[in-house]
N, C-alpha and C positions, 0 to 999 in steps of 0.2 A: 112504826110508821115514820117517826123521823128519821130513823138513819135511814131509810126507803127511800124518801125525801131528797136529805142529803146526797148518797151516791147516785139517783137520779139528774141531780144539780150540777151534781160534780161532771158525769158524764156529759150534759149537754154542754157545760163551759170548754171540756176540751173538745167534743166535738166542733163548736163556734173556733178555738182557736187556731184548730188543724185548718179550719176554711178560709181562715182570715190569714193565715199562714202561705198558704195558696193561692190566694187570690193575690197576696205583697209581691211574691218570687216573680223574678220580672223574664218574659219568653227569651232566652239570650240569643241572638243569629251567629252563631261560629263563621261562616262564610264572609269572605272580604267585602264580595261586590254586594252583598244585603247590609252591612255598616251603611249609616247614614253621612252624607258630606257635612259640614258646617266648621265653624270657628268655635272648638274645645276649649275653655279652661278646666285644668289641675283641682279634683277635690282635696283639699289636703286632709278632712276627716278621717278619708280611705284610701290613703295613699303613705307610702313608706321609701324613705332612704338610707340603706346600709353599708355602710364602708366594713370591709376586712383588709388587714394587713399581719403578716408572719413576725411574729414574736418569739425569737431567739431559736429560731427553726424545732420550735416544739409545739405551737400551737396558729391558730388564726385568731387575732385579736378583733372582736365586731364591735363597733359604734355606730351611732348613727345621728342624722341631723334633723330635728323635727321640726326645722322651719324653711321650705320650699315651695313655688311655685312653678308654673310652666302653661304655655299656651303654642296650642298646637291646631293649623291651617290642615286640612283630613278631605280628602274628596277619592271613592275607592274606586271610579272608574280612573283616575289619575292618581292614583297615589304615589308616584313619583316626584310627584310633584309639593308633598307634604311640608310642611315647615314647622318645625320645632323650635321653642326658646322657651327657658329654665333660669333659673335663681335662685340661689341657694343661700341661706341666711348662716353666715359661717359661724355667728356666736352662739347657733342653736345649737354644736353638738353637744352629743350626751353618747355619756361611757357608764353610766351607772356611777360615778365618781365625781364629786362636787371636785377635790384634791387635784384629782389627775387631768377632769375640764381645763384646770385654771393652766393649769401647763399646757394643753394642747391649746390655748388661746392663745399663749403666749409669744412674743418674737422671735423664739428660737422654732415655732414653730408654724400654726398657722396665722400667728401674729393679723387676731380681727379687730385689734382697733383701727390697722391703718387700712386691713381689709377685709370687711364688712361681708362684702358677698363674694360671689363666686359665680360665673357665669356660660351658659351652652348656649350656640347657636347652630344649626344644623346647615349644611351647606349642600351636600348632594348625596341620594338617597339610593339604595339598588334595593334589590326587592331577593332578598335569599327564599323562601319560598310562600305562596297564598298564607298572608297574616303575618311573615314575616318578612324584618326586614335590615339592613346594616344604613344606619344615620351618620355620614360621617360629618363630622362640625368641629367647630372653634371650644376648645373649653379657655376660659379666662381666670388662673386663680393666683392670688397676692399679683395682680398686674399683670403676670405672664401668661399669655396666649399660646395654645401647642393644638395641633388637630389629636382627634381620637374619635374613636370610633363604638360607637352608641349603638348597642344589637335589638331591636324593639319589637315583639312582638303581640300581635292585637289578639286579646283571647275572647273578644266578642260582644257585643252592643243590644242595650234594649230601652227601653222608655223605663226607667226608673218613678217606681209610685212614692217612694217615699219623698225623692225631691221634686217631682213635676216634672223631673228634666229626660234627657233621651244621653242617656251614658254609655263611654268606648271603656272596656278595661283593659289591662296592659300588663305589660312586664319589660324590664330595659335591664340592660346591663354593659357594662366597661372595664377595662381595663389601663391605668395609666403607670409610669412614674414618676412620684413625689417630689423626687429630686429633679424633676426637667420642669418642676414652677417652685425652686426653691426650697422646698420641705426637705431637705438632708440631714436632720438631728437624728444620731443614735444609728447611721447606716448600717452599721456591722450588726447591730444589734437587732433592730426595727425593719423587716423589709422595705425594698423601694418599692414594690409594686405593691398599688393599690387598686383592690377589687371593688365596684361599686354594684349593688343592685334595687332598683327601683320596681315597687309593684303600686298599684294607683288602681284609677279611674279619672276618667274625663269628663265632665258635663257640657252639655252645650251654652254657650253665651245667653 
């Protein structure tokens, strides 16, 4: 009778947690024009930034920066009209390597004491196809300002239960050279182009 008990128990808890599992998953709208308008900030609990760059033409070297923000202007009957701005905390990168950080901080390289962050501004938007889109804008990094071009696509919106909030998810992507904002240590060695890609989520204000 107890073990009867027991697996009786058992089954209704996961019964209760497949419903309560069900009821969290939030309805996602894939279509553009069902996204809600508003003033977005950046969750950075759910949100990632990954730099790759070519390492001695045998591999893709990946890091990444775990301190960013971003606030983004979003109306889907207008979305051309979108505005994007980012900041990126340059002494958060992280290589899996305490050693190899301290040299990528360093002057010869991204040199973050004299420059701190790193900065996107979006300037004018075309729309490559429904959800997606090419942002092109101002990147700002060690002082040097260069356009590039930010590939952004929205992969869909719902009213998030777990924060209260009505959340856009995303994916971005870029490509730069290193050397056109001063990063030219190890050229021969260390590719110049650097691959960026962001996956996230947006909350509303």
């Amino acid at each position: 009778m107890i073990l009867l008990t027991k697996f009786v128990l058992g089954i209704i808890s996961l019964l209760l947690l497949v419903a309560c599992t069900t009821l969290l998953k939030p309805n996602v709208k894939t279509e553009l024009i069902e996204l809600r308008a508003g003033q977005y900030q950046l969750d950075p609990k759910h949100s990632s930034l990954i730099f790759r760059v070519n390492h001695l033409g045998l591999s893709d070297y990946v890091g990444r920066f775990n301190g960013f923000d971003a606030s983004l202007d979003f109306d889907p009957q207008t979305p051309l009209e979108m505005k994007l701005d980012a900041a990126i905390d340059m002494t958060s990168v992280d290589v899996n390597d305490q050693d190899f950080e301290e040299t990528l901080a360093s002057s010869s390289w991204l040199d973050t004491k004299r420059f701190p962050q790193a900065f996107f501004k979006s300037i004018l938007v075309t729309r490559i196809s429904d959800g997606q889109f090419m942002i092109k804008g101002q990147l700002t990094l060690k002082s040097i300002t260069k356009p590039i071009d930010l590939k952004v696509t929205f992969n869909g919106g719902a009213n998030n239960l777990l924060t209260g909030k009505y959340t856009l998810g995303f994916k971005a992507s870029t490509n730069f050279k290193r050397s056109d904002f001063g990063v030219d240590a190890y050229l021969g060695l260390v590719g110049d182009k650097i691959s960026i890609e962001v996956d996230g989520e947006f909350l509303t204000r």
